[in-house]
C-alpha positions in Angstrom: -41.2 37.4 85.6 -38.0 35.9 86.7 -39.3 32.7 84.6 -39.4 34.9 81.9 -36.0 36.3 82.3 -34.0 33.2 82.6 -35.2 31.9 79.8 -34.4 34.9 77.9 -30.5 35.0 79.5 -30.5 31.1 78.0 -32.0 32.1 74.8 -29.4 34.8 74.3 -26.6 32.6 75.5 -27.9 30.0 72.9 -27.8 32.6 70.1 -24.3 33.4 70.6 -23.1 30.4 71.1 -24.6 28.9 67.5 -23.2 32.4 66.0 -19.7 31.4 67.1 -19.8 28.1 65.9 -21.1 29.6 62.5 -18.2 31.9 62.5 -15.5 29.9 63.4 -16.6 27.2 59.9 -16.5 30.4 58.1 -13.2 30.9 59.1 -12.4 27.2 58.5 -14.1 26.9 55.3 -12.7 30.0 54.0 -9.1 28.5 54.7 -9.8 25.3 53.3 -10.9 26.9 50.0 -7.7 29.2 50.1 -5.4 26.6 50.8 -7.0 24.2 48.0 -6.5 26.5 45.2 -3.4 27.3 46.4 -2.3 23.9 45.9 -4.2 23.9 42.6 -2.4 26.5 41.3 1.1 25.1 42.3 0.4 21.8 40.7 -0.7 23.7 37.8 2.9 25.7 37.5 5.0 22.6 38.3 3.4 20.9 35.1 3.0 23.6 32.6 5.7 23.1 29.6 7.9 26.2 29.3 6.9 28.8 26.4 9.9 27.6 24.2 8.8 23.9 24.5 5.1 24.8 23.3 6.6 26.6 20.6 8.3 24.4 19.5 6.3 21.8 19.8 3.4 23.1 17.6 5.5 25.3 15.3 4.0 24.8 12.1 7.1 23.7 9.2 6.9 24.5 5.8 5.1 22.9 3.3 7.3 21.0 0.8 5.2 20.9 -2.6 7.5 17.5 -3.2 5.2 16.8 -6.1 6.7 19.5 -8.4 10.3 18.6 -7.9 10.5 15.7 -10.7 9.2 17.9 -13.4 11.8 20.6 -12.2 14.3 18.4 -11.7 13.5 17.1 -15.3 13.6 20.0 -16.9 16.7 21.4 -15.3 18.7 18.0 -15.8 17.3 17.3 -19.8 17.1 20.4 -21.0 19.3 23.0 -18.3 16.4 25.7 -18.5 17.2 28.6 -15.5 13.4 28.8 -15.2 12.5 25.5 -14.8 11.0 26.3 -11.4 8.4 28.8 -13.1 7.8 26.9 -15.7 6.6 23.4 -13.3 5.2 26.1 -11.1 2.6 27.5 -14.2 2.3 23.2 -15.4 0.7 22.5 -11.9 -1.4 25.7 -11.5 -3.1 25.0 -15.2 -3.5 21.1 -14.3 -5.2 22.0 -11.2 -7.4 25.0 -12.9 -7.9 23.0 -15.7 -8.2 19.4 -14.5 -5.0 18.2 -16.2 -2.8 15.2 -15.4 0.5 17.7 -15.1 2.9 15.2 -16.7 0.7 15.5 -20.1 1.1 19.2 -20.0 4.8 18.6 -19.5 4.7 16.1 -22.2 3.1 18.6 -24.6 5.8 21.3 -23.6 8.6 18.8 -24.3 7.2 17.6 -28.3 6.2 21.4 -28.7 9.2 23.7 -27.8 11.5 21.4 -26.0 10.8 24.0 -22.9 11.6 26.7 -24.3 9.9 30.1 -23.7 9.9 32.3 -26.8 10.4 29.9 -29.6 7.9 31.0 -32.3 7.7 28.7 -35.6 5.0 29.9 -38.1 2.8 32.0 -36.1 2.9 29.5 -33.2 4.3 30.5 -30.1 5.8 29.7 -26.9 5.8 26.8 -24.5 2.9 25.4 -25.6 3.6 26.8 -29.5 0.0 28.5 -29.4 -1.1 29.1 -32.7 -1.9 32.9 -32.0 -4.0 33.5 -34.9 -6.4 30.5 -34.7 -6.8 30.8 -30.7 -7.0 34.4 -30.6 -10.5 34.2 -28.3 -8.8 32.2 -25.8 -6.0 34.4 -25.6 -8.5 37.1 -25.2 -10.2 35.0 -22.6 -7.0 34.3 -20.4 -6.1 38.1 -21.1 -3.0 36.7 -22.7 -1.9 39.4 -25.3 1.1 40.4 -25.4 2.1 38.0 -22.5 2.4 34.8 -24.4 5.8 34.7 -23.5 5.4 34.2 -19.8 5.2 30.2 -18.6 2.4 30.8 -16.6 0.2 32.8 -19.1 1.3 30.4 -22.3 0.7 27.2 -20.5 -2.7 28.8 -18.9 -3.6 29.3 -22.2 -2.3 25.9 -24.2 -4.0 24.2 -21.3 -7.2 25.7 -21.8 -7.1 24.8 -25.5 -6.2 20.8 -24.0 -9.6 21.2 -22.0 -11.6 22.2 -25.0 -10.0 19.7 -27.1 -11.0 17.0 -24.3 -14.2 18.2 -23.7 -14.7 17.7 -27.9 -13.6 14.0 -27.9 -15.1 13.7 -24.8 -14.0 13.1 -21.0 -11.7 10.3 -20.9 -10.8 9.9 -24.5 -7.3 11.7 -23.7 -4.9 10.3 -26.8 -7.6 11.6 -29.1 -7.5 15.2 -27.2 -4.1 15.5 -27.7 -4.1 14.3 -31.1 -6.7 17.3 -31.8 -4.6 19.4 -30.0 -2.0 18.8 -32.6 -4.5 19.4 -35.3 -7.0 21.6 -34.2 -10.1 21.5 -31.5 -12.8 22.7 -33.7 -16.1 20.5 -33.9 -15.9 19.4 -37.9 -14.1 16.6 -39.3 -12.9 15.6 -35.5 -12.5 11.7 -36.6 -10.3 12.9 -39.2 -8.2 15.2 -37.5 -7.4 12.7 -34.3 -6.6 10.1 -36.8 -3.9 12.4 -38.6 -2.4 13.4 -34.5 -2.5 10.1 -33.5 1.3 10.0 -34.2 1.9 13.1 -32.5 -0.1 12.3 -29.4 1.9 8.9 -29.1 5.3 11.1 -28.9 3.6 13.4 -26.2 2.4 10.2 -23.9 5.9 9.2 -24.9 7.6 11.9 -22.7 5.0 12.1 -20.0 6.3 8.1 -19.5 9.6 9.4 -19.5 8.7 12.3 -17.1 7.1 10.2 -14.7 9.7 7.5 -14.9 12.4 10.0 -14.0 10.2 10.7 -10.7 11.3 7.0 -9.7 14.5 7.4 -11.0 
């Protein structure tokens, strides 16, 4: 019995003794992981940038649409139109919508009305001198009546006209599109009618040149 007993008192004393230990790398473990991410998170504070530096270095700046200021600055320099800025605004909107070069829209604008808004001669009108009678379904289409004297809506409309006439002589064959724009997009006698606007398309490439030159100028 007294076998039995020691052994027990040592077993205890064994017990404690390994629960002590456990406790006390706890205790140490517990303060290692504290004072880690303590450290952690100082490092961390030291080398964040400050709140105006982040700011500043990702604001976002304005975009420049630097493509639209020789046709602007064209217009306002050759011709000293106050609207110049709508009216290159509505040139690259209609090049883009249409698949225009925007310096042949310009170039047609130029031979056509000299950039003016409202000139009407004959029945044609605007910008783009749209012969209102003759186009009256795209007009419809572009829901242009009555606004023909608005850049965007005129050149929306004289650019869709350039599309069709394109699409007539067929992609590519631009100086005969704007030779039919001169004369008229319709499918009969098409050879005939880009012969007699050959002349007028060469003034119209004529200007684009002079358009695109003054870009380099």
């Amino acid at each position: 019995m007294e076998t039995t007993s020691s052994s027990d008192t040592n077993l205890t004393t064994s017990l404690s003794f390994l629960r002590s230990r456990f406790l006390v790398n706890v205790v140490i473990c517990s303060f290692l992981l504290s004072f880690s991410a303590s450290v952690e998170a100082r490092s961390h504070k030291q080398h964040k940038p400050s709140k105006a530096h982040v700011s500043s270095s990702h604001k976002k700046l304005p975009k420049v649409p630097v493509e639209k200021v020789p046709i602007e600055t064209y217009i306002n320099k050759k011709f000293r139109k106050h609207n110049a800025r709508e009216i290159t605004a509505g040139i690259f909107k209609a090049a883009k919508r249409f698949r225009l070069d925007p310096y042949l829209i310009a170039g047609i604008i130029q031979r056509e009305s000299g950039f003016q808004t409202t000139v009407n001669n004959n029945g044609n009108y605007g910008l783009m001198q749209i012969d209102l009678s003759a186009n009256s379904k795209v007009i419809a289409l572009e829901h242009a009546n009555g606004r023909m004297h608005i850049p965007e809506v005129n050149i929306a409309v004289g650019s869709r006209i350039l599309r069709e006439c394109l699409d007539t002589s067929g992609e590519g064959q631009i100086l005969s599109a704007v030779a039919l724009y001169n004369k008229g997009c319709s499918p009969e006698h098409v050879a005939s009618k880009i012969q007699r606007g050959l002349r007028y398309a060469n003034l119209v490439f004529k200007h684009s040149k002079q358009i695109k030159l003054f870009e380099t100028s």
